[in-house]
C-alpha positions, 0 to 999 in steps of 0.5 A, spaced: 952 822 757 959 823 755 959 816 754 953 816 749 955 822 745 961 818 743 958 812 741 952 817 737 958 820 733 957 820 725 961 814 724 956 810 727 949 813 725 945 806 726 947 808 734 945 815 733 937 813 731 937 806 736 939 812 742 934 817 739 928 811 738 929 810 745 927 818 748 934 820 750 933 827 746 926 829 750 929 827 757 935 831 756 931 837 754 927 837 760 932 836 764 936 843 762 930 846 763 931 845 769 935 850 773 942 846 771 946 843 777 953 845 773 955 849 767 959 842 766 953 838 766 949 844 761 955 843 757 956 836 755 948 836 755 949 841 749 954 838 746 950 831 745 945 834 742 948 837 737 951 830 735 944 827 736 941 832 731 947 831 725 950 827 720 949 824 713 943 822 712 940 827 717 935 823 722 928 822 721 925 829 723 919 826 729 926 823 732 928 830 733 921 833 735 921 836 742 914 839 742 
């Protein structure tokens, strides 16, 4: 995830819609409505997701729609 987020970052924007077209933002949130395993992996998972929804231009809203 760590790995991800770095790549995602808002200087490579065409590696942040290529992740989120693949799904990694739903999956992440399921994940963390699961009891978390560590305050490490909740952490890092909040972290992505902020990278993932940010940038100029924004992304596409349906790419960023949980439910």
């Amino acid at each position: 995830m760590w790995a991800l987020a770095n790549i995602a970052s808002e200087e490579n924007l065409k590696y942040r819609d290529m992740i989120l077209n693949h799904g990694i933002l739903t999956e992440i949130v399921r994940q963390l409505c699961n009891p978390p395993k560590r305050i490490f992996y909740t952490r890092t998972a909040i972290w992505f997701i902020s990278i993932l929804i940010r940038g100029k231009p924004f992304p596409e809203y349906e790419k960023v729609k949980i439910f």
